[in-house]
N, C-alpha and C positions, 0 to 999 in steps of 0.2 A: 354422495356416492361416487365411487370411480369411474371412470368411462370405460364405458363394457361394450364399445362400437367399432374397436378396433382404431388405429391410428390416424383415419380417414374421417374419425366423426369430429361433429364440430368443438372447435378450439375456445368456447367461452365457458368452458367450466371454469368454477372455482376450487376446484379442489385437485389437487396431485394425485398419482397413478394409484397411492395407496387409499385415498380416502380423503387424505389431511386437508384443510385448508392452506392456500398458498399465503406466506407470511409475509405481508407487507413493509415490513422493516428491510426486509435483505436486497429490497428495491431502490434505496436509498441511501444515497452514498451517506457516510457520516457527519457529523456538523464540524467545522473549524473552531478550536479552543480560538478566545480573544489574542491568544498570544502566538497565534501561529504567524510564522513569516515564510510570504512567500518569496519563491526562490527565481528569475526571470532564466537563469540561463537552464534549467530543469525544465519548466514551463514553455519554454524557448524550444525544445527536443520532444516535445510531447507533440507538439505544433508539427512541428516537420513531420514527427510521426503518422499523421492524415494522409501521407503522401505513399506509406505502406500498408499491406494488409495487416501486417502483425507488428503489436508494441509490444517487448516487454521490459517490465520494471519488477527485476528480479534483484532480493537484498533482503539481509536477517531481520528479524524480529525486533523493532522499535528507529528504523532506521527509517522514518517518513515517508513510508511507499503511497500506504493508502492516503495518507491527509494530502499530501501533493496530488496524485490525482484526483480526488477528489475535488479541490479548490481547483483544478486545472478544467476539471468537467463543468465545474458552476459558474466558468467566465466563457465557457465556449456558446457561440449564436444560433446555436441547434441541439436539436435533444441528445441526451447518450444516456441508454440504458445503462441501470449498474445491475448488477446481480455479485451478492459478498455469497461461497462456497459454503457447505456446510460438508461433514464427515456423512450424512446420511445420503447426498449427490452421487457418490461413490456406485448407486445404482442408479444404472444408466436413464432407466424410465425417470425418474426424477429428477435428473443433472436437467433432460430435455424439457422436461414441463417449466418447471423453473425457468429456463433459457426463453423460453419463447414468449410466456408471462411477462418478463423483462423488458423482452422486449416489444411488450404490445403496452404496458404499464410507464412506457416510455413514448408512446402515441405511433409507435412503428406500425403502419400499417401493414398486415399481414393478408395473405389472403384466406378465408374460411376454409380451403381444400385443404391446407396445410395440417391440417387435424392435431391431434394431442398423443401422446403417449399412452396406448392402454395397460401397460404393463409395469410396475415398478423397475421390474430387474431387465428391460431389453427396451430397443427402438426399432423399426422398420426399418432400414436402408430406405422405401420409399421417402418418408418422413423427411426425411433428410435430405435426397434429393429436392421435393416439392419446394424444403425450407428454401435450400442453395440455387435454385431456379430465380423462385421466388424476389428474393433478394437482388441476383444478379441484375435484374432486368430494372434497379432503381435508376433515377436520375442524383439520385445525393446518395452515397452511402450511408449505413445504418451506425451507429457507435456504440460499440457494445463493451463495457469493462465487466472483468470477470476478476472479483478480490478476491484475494487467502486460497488463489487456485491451486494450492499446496496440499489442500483438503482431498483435492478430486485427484490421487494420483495414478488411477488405474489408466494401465494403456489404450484399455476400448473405448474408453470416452476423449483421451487424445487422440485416436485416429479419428473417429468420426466427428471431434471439431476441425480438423485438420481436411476432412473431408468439404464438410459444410465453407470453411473457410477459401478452399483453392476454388470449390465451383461457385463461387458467390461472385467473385472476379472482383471489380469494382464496387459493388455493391455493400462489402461489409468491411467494417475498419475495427478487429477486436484488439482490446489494450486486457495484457493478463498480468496482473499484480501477484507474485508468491514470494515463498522465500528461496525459494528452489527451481531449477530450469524445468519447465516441462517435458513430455515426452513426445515434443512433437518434433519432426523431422527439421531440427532449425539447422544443420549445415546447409540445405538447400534454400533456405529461406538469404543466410547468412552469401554463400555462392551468388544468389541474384541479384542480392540488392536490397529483399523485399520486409526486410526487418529492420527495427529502429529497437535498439537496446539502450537501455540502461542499470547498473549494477549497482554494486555496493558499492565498490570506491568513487563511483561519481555522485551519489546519493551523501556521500561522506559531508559533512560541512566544511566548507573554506575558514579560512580565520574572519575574511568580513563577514564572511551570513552567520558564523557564531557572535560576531560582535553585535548585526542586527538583531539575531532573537536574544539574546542576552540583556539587550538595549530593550525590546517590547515585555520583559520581565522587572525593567525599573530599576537593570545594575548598567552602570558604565563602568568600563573597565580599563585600563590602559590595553596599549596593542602587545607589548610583550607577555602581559598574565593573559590575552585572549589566544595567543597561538600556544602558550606552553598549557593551557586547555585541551586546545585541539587537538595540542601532539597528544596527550596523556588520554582522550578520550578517544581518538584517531576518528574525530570529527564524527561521533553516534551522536544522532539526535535526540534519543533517547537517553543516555547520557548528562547532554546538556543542556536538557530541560529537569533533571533529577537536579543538578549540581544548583543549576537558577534558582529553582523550586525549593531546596533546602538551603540554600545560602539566604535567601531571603526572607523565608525562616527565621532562621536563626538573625541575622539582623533585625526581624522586629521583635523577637526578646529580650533583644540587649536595647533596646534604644526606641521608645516610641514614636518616633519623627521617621525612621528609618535609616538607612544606612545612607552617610556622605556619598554625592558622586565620586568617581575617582580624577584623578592629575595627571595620573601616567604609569609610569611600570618602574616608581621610586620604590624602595624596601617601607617608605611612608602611606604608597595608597592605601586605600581602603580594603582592599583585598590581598591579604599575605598569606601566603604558600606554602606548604611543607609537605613533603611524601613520606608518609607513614606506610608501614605494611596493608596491602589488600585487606579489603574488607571491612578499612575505617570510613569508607565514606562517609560524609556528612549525612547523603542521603539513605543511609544503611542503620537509620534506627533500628529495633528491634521488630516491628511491626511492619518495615517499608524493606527488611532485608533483601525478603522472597523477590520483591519487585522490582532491583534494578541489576540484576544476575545480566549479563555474564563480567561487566565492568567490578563490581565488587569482589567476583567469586567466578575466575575466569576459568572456563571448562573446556575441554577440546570439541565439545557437541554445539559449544554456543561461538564457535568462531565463523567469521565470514569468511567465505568463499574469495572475495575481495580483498583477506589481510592475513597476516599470516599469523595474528595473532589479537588476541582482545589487551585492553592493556593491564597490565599485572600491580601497578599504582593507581591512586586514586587522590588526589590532593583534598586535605581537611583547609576549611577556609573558615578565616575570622576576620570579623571588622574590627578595622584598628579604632581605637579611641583616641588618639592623638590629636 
């Protein structure tokens, strides 16, 4: 049953303002595929980010936002609440129950005054003060990531974490993963100092971290086919994990051993090249179409913010048999 004590009673319910039980999976950062590779000089900026109240790690859809922090929160020597967004957050009583869960599911000590949301659709102002007091007065700040905050885009729930955030002082360190900038007052963030950004074009892959994750998918590639990769994918990680993923595919139908390492970037390696029209992708079977948009099927709603454009080819690749 929901708490019908108003936003002062106590905070160990299990259940959200509506009734619901709170879902333990969205507490949980995601698992790392075997084949992820991490990135040091990304990791390396997430780091420095401890030194700000606000991270973000703002970038389209399949561009490694979440698996990078995630893998960056499961090397760090202290807890960090995650909390991943849903469409139903969007009311504010629930955005906060959620949030505070997180971070008590996280071992953040809270204090019981701080009470719970009794309402789905509202929060106290008090609530919110108690939280941001609360917090302020830590000796280690709290770590809090909030993923797919893309979900939660009404403005009343950005001012009042905008609120919670500035009175927390030291005390609270949020990292917000979307695809989209929030609506929180980040020119004054950006003015102090007190923000650590990262976007699409730095989230893009270099030609060597495509040749490392290329490499923990079991292709070696000369360096000339790895950067005309990149250019062609303009470094989506999503992208070029489809490309891996179906090329090696397709390599162990042709050949049960698998496909030869490569030599180098001769017209002989193992991997040869050609630009057909969009939408041949390798990995654009009939079944896998839908799923690697906006590379196969470039749309103006699927471009980054970061590029001026998704790429309009898509190289079909074959192992040579020579």
């Amino acid at each position: 049953m929901a708490n019908q004590h108003g936003d002062g009673a106590a905070a160990d319910s299990r259940v959200d303002p509506r009734g619901d039980p709170f879902l333990g999976t969205r507490f949980v950062a995601p698992v790392r595929p075997a084949t992820f590779l991490r990135r040091a000089r990304l990791t390396g900026r997430l780091d420095q980010g401890l030194a700000t109240p606000l991270t973000l790690v703002d970038g389209p859809a399949g561009a490694g936002k979440t698996l990078l922090v995630a893998d960056w929160a499961d090397r760090l020597d202290r807890p960090v609440a995650w909390l991943t967004a849903e469409a139903r957050d969007q009311a504010p009583g629930v955005f906060w129950a959620y949030l505070l869960q997180a971070l008590r599911a996280a071992g953040t000590r809270l204090s019981p005054g701080i009470g719970s949301p009794a309402h789905a659709g509202s929060v106290e102002k008090t609530l919110l003060a108690r939280l941001a007091a609360d917090l302020s007065g830590r000796a280690t700040p709290a770590i809090l990531v909030l993923d797919e905050f893309e979900r939660v885009p009404g403005p009343a729930i950005a001012e009042q974490l905008e609120y919670v955030l500035r009175h927390a002082g030291h005390g609270l360190r949020l990292i917000l993963v979307t695809r989209s900038e929030p609506l929180l007052p980040l020119h004054r963030y950006r003015a102090a100092g007190t923000v650590t950004e990262i976007h699409g074009a730095e989230l893009a892959f270099t030609p060597a971290e495509a040749a490392g994750l290329l490499d923990v998918h079991g292709m070696r590639l000369g360096d000339d086919t790895v950067r005309a990769l990149v250019r062609r994918t303009q470094g989506w990680a999503a992208g070029l994990r489809l490309c891996a993923t179906a090329t090696a595919v397709r390599s162990r139908r042709r050949s049960p051993t698998g496909p030869p390492p490569a030599t180098g970037s001769s017209p002989r390696a193992p991997w040869s090249t050609t630009w057909p029209s969009a939408g041949s992708s390798p990995a654009c079977a009939p079944t896998a179409r839908r799923n690697c948009s906006p590379v196969c099927r470039p749309t103006p709603t699927a471009r980054s913010r970061a590029s001026s454009s998704w790429p309009a080819r898509w190289p079909t690749t074959t192992w040579s048999t020579a």
